[in-house]
ChimeraX commands (.cxc) that place a marker at each C-alpha (Angstrom):
marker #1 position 113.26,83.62,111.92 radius 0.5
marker #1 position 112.22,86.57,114.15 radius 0.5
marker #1 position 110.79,89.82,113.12 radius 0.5
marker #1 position 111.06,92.59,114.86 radius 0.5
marker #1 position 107.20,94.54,115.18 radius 0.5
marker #1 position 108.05,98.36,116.93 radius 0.5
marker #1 position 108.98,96.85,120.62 radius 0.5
marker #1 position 107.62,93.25,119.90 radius 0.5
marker #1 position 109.16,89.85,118.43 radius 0.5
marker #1 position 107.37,88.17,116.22 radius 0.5
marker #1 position 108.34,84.36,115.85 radius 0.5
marker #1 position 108.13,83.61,112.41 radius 0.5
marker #1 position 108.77,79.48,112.79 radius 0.5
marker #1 position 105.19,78.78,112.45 radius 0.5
marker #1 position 103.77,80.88,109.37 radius 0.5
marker #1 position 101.64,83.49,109.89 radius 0.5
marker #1 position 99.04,84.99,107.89 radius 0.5
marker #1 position 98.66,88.36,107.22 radius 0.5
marker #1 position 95.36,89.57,105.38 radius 0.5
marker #1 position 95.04,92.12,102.65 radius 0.5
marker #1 position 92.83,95.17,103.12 radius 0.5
marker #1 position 92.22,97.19,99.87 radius 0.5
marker #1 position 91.07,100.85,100.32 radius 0.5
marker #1 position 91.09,101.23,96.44 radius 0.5
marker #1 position 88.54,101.13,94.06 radius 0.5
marker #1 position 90.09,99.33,91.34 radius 0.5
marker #1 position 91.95,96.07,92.47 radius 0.5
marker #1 position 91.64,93.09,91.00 radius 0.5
marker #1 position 89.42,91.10,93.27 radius 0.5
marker #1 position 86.33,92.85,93.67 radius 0.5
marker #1 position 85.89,91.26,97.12 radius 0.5
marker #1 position 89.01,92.71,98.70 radius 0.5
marker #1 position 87.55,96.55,97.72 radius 0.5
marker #1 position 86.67,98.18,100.91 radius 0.5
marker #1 position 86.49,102.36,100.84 radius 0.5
marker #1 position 83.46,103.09,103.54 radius 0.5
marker #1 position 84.07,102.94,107.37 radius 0.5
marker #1 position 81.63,100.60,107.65 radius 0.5
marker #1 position 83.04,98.05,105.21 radius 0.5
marker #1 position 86.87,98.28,106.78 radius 0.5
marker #1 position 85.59,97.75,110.11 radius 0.5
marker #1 position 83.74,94.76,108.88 radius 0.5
marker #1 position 86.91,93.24,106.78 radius 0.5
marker #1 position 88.95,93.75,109.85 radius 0.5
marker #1 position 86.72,92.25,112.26 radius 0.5
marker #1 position 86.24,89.08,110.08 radius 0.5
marker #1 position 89.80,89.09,109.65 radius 0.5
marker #1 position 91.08,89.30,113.40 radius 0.5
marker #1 position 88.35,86.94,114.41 radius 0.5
marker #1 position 89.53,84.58,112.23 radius 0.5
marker #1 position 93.55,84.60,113.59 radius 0.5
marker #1 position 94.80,87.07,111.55 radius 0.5
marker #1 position 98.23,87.88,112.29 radius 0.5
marker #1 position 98.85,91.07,110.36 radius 0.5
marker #1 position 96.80,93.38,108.23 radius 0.5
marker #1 position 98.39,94.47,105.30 radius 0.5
marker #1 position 96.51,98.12,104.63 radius 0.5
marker #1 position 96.95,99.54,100.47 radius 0.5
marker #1 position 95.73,102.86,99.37 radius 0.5
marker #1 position 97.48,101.61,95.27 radius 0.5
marker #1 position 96.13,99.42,93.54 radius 0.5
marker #1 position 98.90,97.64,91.91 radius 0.5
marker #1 position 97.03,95.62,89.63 radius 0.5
marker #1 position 98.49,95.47,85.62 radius 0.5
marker #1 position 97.50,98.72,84.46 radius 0.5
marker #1 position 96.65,100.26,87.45 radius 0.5
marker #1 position 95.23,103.96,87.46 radius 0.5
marker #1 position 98.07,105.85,88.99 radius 0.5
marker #1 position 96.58,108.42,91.92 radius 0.5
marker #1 position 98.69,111.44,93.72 radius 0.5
marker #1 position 100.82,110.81,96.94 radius 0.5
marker #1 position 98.24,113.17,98.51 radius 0.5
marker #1 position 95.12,110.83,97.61 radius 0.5
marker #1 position 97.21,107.82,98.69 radius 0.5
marker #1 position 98.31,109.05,102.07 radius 0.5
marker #1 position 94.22,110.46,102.25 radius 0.5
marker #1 position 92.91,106.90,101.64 radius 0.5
marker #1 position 95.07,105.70,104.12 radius 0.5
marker #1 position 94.72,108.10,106.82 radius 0.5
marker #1 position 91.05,107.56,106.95 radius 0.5
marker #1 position 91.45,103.78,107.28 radius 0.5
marker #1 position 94.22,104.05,109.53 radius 0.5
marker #1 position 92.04,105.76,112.11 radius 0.5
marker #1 position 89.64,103.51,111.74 radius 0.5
marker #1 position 91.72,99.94,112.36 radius 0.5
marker #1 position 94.28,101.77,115.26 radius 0.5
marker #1 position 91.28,102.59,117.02 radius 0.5
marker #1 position 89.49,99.55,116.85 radius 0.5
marker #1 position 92.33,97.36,117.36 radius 0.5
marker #1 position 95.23,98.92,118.38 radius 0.5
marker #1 position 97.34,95.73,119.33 radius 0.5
marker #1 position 96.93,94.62,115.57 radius 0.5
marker #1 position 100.28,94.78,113.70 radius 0.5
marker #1 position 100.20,96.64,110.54 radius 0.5
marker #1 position 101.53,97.08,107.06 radius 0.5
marker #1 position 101.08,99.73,104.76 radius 0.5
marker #1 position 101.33,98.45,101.04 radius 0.5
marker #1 position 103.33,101.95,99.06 radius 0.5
marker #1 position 106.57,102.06,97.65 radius 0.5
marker #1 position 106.44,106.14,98.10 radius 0.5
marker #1 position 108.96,107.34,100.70 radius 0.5
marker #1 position 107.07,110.30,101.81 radius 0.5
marker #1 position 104.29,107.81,102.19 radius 0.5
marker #1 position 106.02,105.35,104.37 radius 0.5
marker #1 position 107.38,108.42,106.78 radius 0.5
marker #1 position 103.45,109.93,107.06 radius 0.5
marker #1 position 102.35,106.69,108.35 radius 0.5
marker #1 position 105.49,105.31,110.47 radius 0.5
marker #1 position 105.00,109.14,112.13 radius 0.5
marker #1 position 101.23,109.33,112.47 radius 0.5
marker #1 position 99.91,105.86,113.16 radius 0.5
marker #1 position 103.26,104.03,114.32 radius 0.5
marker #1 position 103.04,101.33,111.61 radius 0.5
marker #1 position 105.76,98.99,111.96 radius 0.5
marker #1 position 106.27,97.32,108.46 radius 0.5
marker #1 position 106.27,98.98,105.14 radius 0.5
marker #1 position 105.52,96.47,101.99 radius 0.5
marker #1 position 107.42,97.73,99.45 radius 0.5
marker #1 position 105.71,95.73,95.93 radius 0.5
marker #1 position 108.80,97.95,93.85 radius 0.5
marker #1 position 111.68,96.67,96.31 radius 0.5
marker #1 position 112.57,100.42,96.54 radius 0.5
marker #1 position 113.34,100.51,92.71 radius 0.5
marker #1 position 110.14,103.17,92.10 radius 0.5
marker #1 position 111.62,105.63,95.09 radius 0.5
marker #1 position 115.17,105.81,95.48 radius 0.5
marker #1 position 114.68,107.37,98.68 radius 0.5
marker #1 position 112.95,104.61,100.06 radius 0.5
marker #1 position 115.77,102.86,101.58 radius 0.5
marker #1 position 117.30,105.56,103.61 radius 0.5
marker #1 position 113.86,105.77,104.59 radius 0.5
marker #1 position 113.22,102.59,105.84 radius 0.5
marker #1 position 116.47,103.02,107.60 radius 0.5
marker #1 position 115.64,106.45,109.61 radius 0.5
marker #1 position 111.84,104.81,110.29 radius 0.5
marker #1 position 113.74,101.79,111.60 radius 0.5
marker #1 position 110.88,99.63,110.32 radius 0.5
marker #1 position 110.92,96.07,109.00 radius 0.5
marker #1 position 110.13,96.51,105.15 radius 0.5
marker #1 position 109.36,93.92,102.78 radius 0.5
marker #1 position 111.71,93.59,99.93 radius 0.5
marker #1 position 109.73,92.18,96.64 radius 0.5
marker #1 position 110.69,91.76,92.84 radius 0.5
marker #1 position 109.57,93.75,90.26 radius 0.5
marker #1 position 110.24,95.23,86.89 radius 0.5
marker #1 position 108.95,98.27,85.51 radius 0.5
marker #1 position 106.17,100.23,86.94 radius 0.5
marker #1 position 102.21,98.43,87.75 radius 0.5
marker #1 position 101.31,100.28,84.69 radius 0.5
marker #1 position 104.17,98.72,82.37 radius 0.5
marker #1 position 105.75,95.51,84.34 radius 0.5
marker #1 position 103.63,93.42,81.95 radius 0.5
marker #1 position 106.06,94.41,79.20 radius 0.5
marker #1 position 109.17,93.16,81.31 radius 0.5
marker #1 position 108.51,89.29,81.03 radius 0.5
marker #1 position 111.89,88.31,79.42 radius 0.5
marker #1 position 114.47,86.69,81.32 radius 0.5
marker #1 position 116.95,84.40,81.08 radius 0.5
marker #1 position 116.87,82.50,84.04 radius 0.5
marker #1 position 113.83,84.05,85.67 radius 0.5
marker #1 position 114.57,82.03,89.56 radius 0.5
marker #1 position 118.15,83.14,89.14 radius 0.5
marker #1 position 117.32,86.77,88.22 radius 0.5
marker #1 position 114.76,87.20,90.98 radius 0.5
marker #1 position 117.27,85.88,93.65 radius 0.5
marker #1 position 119.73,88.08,92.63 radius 0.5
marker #1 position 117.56,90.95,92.50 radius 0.5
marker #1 position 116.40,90.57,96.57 radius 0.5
marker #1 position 120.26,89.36,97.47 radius 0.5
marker #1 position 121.78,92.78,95.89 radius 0.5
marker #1 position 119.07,94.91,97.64 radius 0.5
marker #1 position 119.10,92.85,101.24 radius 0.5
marker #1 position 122.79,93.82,101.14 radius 0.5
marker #1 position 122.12,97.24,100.38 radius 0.5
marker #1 position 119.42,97.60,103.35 radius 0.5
marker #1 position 121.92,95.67,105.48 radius 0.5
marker #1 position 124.38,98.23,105.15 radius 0.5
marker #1 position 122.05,100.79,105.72 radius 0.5
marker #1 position 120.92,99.40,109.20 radius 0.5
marker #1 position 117.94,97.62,108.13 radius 0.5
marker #1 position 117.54,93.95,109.34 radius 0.5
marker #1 position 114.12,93.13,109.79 radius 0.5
marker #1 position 113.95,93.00,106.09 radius 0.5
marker #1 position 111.06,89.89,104.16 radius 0.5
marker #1 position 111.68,89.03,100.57 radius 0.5
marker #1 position 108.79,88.27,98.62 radius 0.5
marker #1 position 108.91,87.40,94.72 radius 0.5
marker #1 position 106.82,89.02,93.49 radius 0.5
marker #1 position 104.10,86.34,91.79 radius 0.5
marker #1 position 102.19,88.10,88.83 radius 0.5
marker #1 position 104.68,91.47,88.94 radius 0.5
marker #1 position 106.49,91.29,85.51 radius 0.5
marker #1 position 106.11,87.48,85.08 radius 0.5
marker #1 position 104.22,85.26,83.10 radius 0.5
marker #1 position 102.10,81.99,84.48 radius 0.5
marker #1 position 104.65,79.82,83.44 radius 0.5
marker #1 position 107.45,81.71,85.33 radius 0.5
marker #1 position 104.99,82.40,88.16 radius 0.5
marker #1 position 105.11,78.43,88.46 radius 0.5
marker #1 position 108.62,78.24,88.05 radius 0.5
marker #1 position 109.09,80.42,90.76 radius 0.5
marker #1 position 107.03,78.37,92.91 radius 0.5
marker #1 position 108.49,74.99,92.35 radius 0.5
marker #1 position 111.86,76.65,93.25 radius 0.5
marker #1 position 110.79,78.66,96.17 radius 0.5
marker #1 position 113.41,76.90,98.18 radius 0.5
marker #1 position 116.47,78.13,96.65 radius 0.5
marker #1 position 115.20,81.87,97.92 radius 0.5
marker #1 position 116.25,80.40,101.18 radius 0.5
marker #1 position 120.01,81.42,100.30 radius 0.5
marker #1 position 118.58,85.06,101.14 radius 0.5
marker #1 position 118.75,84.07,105.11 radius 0.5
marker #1 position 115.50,85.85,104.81 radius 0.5
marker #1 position 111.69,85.33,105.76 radius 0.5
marker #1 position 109.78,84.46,102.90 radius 0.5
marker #1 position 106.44,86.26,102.43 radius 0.5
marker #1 position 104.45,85.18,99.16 radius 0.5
marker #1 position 101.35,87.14,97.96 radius 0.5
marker #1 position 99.39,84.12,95.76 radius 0.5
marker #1 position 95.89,84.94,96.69 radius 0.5
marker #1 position 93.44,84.41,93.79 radius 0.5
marker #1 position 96.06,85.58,91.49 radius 0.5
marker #1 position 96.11,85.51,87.54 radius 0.5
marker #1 position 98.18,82.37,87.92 radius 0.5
marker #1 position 95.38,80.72,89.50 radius 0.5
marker #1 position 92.22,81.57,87.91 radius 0.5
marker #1 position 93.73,81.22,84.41 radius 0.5
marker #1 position 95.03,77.80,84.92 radius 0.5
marker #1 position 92.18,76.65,86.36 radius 0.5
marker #1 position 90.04,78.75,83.78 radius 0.5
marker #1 position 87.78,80.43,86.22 radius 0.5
marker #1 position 86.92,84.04,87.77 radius 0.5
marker #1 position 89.53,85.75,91.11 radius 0.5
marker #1 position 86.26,84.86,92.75 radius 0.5
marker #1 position 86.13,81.40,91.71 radius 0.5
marker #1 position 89.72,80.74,93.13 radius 0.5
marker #1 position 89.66,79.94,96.32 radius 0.5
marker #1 position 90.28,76.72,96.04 radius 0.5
marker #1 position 93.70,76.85,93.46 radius 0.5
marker #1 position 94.63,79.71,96.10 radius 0.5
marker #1 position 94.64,76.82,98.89 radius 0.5
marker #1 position 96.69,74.36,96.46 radius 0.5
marker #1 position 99.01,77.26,95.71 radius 0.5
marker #1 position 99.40,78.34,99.68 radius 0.5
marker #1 position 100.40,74.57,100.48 radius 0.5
marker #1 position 103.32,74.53,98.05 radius 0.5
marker #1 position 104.84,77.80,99.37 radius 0.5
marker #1 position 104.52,76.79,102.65 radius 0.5
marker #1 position 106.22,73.19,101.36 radius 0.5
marker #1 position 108.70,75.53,99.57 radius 0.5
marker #1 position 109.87,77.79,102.98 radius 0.5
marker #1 position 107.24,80.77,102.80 radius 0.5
marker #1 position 106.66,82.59,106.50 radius 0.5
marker #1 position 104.04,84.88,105.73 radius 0.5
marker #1 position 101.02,84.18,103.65 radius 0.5
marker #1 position 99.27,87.55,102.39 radius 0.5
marker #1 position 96.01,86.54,101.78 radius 0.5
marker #1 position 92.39,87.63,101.41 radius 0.5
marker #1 position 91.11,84.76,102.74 radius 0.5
marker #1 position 92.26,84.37,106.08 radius 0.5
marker #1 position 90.04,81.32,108.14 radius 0.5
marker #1 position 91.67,79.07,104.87 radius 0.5
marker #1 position 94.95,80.47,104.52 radius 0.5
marker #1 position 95.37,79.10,108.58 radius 0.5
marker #1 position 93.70,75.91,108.22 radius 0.5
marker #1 position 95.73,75.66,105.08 radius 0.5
marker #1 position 99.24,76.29,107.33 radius 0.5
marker #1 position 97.38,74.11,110.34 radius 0.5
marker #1 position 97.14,70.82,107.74 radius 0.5
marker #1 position 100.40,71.40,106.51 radius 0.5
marker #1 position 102.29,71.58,109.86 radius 0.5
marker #1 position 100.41,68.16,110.59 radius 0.5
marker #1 position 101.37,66.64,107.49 radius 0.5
marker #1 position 105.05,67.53,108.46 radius 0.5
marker #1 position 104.60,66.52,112.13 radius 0.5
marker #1 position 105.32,70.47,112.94 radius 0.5
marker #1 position 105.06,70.74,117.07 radius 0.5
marker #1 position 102.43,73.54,118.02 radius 0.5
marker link #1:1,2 radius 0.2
marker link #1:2,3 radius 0.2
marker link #1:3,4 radius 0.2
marker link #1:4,5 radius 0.2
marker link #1:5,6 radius 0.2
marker link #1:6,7 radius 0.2
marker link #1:7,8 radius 0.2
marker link #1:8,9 radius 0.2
marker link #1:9,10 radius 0.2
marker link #1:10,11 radius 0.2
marker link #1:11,12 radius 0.2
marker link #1:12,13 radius 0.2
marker link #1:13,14 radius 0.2
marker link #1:14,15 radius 0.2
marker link #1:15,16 radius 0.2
marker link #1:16,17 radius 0.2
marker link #1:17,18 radius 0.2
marker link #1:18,19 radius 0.2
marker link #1:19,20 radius 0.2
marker link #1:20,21 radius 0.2
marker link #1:21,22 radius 0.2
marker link #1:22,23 radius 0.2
marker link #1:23,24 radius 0.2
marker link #1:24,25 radius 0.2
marker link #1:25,26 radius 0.2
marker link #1:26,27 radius 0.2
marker link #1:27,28 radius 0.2
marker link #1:28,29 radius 0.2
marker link #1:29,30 radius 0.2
marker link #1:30,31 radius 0.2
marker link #1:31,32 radius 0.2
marker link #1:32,33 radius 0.2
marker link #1:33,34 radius 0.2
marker link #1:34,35 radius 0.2
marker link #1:35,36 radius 0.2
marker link #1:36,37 radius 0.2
marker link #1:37,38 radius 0.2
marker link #1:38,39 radius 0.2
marker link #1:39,40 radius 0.2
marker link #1:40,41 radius 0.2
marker link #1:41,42 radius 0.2
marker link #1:42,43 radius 0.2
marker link #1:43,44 radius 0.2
marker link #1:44,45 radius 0.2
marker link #1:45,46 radius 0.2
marker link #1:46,47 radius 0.2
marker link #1:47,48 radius 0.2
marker link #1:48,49 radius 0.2
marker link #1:49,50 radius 0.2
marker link #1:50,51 radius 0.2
marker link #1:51,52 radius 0.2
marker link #1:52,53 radius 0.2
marker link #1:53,54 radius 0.2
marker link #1:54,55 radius 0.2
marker link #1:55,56 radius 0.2
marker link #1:56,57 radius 0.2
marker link #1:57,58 radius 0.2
marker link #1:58,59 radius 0.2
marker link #1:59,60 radius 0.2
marker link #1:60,61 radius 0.2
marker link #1:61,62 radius 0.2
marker link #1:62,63 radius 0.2
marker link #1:63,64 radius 0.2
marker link #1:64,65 radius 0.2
marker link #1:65,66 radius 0.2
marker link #1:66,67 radius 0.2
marker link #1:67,68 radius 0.2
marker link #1:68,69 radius 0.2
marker link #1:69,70 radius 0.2
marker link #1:70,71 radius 0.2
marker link #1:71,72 radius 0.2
marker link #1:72,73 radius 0.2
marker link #1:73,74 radius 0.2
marker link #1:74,75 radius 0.2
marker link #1:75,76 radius 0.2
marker link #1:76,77 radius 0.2
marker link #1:77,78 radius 0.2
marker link #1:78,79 radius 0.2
marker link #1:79,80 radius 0.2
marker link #1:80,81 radius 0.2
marker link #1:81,82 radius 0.2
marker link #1:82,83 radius 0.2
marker link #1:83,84 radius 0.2
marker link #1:84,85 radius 0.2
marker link #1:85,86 radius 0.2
marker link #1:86,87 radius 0.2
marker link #1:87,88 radius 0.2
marker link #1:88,89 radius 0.2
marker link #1:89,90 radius 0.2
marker link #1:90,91 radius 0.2
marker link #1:91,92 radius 0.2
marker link #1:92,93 radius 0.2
marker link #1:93,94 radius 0.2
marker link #1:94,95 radius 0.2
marker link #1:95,96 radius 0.2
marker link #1:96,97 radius 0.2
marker link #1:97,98 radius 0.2
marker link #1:98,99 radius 0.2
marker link #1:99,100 radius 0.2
marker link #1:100,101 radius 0.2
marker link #1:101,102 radius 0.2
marker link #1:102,103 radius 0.2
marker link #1:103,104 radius 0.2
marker link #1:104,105 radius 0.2
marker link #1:105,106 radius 0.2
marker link #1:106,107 radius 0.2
marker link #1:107,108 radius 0.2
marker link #1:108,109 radius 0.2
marker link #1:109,110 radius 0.2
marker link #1:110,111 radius 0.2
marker link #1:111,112 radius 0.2
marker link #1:112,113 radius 0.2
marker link #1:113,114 radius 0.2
marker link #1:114,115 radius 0.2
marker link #1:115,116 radius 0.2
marker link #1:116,117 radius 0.2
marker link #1:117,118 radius 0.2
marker link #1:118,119 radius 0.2
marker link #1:119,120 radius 0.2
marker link #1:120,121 radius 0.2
marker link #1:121,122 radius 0.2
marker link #1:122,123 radius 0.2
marker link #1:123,124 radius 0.2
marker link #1:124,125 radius 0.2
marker link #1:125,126 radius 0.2
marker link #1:126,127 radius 0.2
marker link #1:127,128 radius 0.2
marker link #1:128,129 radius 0.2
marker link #1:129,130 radius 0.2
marker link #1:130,131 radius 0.2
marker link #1:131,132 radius 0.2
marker link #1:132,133 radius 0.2
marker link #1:133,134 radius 0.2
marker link #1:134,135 radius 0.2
marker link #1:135,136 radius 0.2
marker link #1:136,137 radius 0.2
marker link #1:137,138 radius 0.2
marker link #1:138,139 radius 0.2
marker link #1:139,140 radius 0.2
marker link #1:140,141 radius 0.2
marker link #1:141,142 radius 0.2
marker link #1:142,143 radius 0.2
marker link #1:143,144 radius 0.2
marker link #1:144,145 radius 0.2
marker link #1:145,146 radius 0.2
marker link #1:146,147 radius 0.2
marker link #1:147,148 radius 0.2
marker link #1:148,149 radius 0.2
marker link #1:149,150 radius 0.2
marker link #1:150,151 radius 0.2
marker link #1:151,152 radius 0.2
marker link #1:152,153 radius 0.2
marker link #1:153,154 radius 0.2
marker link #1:154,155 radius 0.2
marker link #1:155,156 radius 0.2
marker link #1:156,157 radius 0.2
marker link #1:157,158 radius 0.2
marker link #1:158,159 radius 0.2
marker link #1:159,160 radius 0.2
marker link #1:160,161 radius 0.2
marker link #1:161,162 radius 0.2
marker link #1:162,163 radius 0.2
marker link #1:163,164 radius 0.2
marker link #1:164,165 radius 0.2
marker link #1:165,166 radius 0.2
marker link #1:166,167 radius 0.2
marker link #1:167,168 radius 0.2
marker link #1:168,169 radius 0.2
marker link #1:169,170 radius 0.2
marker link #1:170,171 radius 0.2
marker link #1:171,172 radius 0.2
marker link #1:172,173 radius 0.2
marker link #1:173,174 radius 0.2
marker link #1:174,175 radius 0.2
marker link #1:175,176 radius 0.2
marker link #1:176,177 radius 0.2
marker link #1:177,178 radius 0.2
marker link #1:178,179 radius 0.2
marker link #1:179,180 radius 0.2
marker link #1:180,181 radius 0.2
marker link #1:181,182 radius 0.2
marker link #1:182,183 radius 0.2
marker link #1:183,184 radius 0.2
marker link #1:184,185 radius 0.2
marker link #1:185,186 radius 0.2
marker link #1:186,187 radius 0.2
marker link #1:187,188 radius 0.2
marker link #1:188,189 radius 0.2
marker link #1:189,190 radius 0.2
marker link #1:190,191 radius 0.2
marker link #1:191,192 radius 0.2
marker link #1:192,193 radius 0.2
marker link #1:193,194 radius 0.2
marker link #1:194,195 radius 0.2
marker link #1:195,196 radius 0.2
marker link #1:196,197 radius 0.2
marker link #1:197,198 radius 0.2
marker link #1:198,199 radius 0.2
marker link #1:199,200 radius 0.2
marker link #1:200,201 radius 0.2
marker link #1:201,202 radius 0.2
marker link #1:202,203 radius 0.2
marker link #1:203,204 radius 0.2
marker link #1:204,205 radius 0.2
marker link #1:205,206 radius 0.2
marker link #1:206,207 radius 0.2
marker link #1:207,208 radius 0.2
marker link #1:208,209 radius 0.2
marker link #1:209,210 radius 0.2
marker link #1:210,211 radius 0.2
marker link #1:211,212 radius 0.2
marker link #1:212,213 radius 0.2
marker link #1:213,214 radius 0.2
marker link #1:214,215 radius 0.2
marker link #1:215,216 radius 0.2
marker link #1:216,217 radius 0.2
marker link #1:217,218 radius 0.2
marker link #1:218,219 radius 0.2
marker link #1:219,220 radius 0.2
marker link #1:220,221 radius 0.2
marker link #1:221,222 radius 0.2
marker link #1:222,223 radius 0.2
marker link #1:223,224 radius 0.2
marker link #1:224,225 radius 0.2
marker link #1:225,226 radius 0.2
marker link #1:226,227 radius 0.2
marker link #1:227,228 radius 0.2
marker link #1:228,229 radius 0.2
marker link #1:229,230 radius 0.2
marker link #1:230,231 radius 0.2
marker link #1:231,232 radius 0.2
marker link #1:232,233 radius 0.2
marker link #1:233,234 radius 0.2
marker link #1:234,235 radius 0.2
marker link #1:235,236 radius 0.2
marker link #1:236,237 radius 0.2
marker link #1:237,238 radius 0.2
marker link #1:238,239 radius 0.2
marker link #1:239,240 radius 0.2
marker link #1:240,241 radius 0.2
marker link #1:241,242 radius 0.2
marker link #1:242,243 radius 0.2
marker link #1:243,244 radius 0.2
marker link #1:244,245 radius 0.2
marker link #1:245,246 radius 0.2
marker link #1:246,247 radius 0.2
marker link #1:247,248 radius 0.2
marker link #1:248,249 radius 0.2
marker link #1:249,250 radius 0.2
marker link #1:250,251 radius 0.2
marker link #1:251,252 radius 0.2
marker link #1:252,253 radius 0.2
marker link #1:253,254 radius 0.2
marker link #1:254,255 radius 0.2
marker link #1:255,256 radius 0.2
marker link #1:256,257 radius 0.2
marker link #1:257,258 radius 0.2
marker link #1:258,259 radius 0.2
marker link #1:259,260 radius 0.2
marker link #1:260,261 radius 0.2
marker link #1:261,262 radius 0.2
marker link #1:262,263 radius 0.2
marker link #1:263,264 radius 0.2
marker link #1:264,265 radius 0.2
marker link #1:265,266 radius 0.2
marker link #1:266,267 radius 0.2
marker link #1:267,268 radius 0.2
marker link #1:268,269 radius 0.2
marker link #1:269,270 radius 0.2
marker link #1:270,271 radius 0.2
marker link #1:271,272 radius 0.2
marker link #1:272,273 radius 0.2
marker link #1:273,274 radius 0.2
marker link #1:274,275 radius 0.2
marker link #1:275,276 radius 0.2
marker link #1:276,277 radius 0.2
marker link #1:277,278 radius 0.2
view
């Protein structure tokens, strides 16, 4: 479980965290909406000082229903932060959150980003995978159906565990062929699944370990959460830790968070609990 970051390996056999940085104005969590310099620098800094391990930067918000913006706004939004965060701390490893190609090359070329999180698993950009492959990046492989504006009206599976692992085996092997091998699978909670298969997901997140792949999850104050326990994205802290524990118990790597200080005391209690050697 190593990843390769540009030059760098990343050992993935403790978890890591990596926190989410929103440069939209329309994501679900209010919190996580950052657009003025002064607010990313301030999201970052709490963020690194805290033991973040990467930043995942999005320009999309991929929320149901999302307002869909241009490929020049997106790259724009990014750019701007981008500057920002490279300057500031330019031994951070990045992300970019897009599942646009020409996206992924502007900001592998520009600001060297090393990992591309991909929330359509190259299904919205067919040239995403040759992409990835010419970038040599590590990308981030995750489930979906339809588009953020219509995946909530792709809910119906058969066996929705099944159907997801099939989904991230058939594309793995299509990146692997291509040359990429730094490839993460994540999921997808929330993306074209209900709470109840969002939870059925969870209590078989070890069977995605048939991928031979690090497991990212993206849980954080999700719809899952706040819904079962009735309360507001901001209220959810506290699900998001119970949520974060059974991943981890279930195999996941990476934690993409927006809470970073409890997503790493949440991996620090669970390596104790399982007598994990720091």
């Amino acid at each position: 479980m190593v990843l390769k970051y540009a030059q760098k390996l990343i050992d993935l056999a403790h978890p890591k965290v990596m926190g989410i940085v929103n440069i939209t104005p329309d994501s679900f969590y209010s919190e996580s909406r950052v657009s003025s310099p002064k607010s990313i620098l301030k999201r970052v800094e709490t963020m690194v000082a805290e033991g973040v391990d990467f930043l995942d930067i999005g320009a999309y918000s991929s929320r149901p229903q999302a307002v869909d913006i241009s490929v020049q706004e997106e790259i724009k939004r990014l750019s701007e932060a981008l500057d920002l965060v490279s300057k500031h701390f330019p031994d951070m490893p990045l992300s970019v959150d897009t599942f646009r190609a020409p996206v992924a090359m502007h900001v592998v070329k520009n600001y060297g980003i090393g990992i591309i999180n991909d929330i359509s698993g190259g299904t919205l950009d067919s040239a995403m995978f040759e992409t990835i492959a010419d970038l040599d990046v590590a990308y981030i492989l995750m489930h979906i159906k339809g588009s953020p504006q219509t995946m909530q009206n792709h809910c119906e599976y058969t066996d929705v565990v099944a159907e997801v692992i099939s989904f991230l085996q058939k594309r793995v092997q299509q990146l692997h062929i291509l040359g990429v091998h730094d490839v993460l699978i994540d999921p997808g909670f929330g993306f074209a699944k209900t709470t109840k298969q969002n939870f059925e997901i969870l209590r078989n997140l070890h069977l995605f370990s048939a991928i031979q792949a690090p497991l990212l999850v993206g849980l954080s104050r999700k719809s899952m959460v706040y819904k079962t326990l009735n309360v507001s994205p901001e209220e959810a802290l506290n699900g998001t830790t119970a949520v974060h524990y059974a991943a981890l118990a279930g195999g996941a790597k990476i934690l993409r968070v927006h809470d970073v200080k409890e997503a790493k005391q949440t991996i620090a209690i669970f390596e104790a609990v399982n007598n994990v050697v720091m």
